[in-house]
C-alpha positions as CSV (number, residue, x, y, z in Angstrom):
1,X,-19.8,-178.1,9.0
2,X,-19.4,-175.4,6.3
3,X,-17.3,-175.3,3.2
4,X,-15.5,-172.6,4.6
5,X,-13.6,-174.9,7.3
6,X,-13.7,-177.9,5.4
7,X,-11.7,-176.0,3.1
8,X,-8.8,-174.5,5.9
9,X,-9.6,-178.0,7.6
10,X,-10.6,-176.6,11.0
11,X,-13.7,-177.7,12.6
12,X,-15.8,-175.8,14.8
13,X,-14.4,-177.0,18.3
14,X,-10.9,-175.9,16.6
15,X,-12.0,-172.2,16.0
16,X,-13.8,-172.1,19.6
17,X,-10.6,-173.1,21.2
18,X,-8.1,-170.2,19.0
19,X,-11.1,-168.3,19.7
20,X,-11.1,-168.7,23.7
21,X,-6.9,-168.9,23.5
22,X,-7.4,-165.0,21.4
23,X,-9.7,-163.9,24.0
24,X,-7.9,-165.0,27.4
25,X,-4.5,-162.9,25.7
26,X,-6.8,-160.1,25.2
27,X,-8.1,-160.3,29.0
28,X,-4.8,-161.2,30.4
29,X,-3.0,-158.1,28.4
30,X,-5.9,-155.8,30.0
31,X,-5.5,-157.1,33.7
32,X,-2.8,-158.9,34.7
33,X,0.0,-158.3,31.8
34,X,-0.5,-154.9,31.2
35,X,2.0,-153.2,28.3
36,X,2.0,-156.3,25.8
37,X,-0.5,-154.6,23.0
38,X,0.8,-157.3,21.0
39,X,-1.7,-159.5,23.3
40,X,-5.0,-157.4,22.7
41,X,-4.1,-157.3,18.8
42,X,-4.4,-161.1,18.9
43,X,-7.6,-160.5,21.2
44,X,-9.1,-158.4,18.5
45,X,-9.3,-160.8,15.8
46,X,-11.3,-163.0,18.0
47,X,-14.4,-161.1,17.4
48,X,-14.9,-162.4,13.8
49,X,-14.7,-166.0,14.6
50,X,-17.2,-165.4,17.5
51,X,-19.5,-164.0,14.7
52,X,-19.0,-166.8,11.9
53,X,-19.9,-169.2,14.8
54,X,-23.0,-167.5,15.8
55,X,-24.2,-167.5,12.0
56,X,-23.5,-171.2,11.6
57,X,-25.5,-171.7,15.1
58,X,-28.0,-169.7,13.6
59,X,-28.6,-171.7,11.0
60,X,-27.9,-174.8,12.6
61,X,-30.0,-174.5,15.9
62,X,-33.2,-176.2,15.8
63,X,-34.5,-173.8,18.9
64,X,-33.9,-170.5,17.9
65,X,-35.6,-169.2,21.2
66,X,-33.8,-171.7,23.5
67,X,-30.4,-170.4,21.7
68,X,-31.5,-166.9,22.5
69,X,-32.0,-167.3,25.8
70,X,-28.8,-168.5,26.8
71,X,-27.2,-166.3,24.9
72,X,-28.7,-163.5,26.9
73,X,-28.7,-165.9,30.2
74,X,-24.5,-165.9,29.1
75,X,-24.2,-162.0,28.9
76,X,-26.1,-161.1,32.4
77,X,-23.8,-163.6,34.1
78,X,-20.6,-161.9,32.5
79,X,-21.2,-158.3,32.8
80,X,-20.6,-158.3,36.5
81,X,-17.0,-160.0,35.6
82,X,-16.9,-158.0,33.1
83,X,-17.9,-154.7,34.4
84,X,-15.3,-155.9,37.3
85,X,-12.4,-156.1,35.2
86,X,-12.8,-152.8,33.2
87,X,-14.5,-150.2,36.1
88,X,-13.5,-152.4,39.6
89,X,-16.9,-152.5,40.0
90,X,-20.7,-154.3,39.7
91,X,-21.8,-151.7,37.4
92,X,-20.6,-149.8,34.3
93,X,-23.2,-148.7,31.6
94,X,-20.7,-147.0,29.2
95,X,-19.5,-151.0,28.3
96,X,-20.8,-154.1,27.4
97,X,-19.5,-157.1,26.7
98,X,-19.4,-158.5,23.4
99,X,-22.1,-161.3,24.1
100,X,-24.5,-158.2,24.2
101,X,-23.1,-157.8,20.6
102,X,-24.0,-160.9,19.5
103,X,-27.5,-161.4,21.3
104,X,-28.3,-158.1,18.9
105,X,-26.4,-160.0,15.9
106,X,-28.7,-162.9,16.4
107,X,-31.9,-161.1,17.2
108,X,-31.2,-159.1,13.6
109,X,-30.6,-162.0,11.5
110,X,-34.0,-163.2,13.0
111,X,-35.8,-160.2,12.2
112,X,-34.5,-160.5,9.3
113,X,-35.7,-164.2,8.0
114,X,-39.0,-163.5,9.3
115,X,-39.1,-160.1,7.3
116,X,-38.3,-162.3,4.1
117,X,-40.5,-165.1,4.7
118,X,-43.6,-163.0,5.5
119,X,-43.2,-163.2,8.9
120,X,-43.9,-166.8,9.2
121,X,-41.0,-168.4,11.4
């Protein structure tokens, strides 16, 4: 665990679950609550605590490869929920979901480390 919770005393199950409780107001306010905004403002803040937790998986992970994988094995199994929700149908190219996002996030931070180590893993 990081300094950064120790220090507001959550752990990392405590952030995924405000994380998930964020995200399912942001979904409801966009599908089956429409006209609370208030709902998709709390949805917004979400996206940071996805990111910190990816970083600390990042660094954490012992298979960087395996973790990659089900990231992107995550995002192909939501876009058709996804794409559902925002278009009513299977397809919509003009918007991902966020686990697209991150899969790039990770991929970069990757790049990255091997850039500064030489390209050695």
């Amino acid at each position: 665990m990081s300094n950064t919770m120790k220090k507001w005393g959550l752990s990392a199950n405590a952030l995924r679950l405000l994380a998930m409780a964020g995200m399912l107001l942001d979904h409801a306010w966009a599908t089956v609550v429409p006209g609370n905004f208030w709902m998709t403002c709390v949805g917004r803040l979400v996206f940071p605590i996805y990111a910190f937790q990816l970083v600390e998986g990042f660094f954490h992970t012992h298979d960087r490869k395996a973790y990659a994988k089900r990231l992107l094995i995550f995002a192909l199994i939501s876009e058709i929920p996804f794409n559902y929700m925002m278009a009513g149908g299977w397809f919509f190219p003009f918007h991902q979901n966020t686990i697209f996002t991150l899969l790039l996030g990770f991929l970069a931070m990757w790049a990255l480390e091997k850039a500064r180590s030489g390209g050695t893993p």
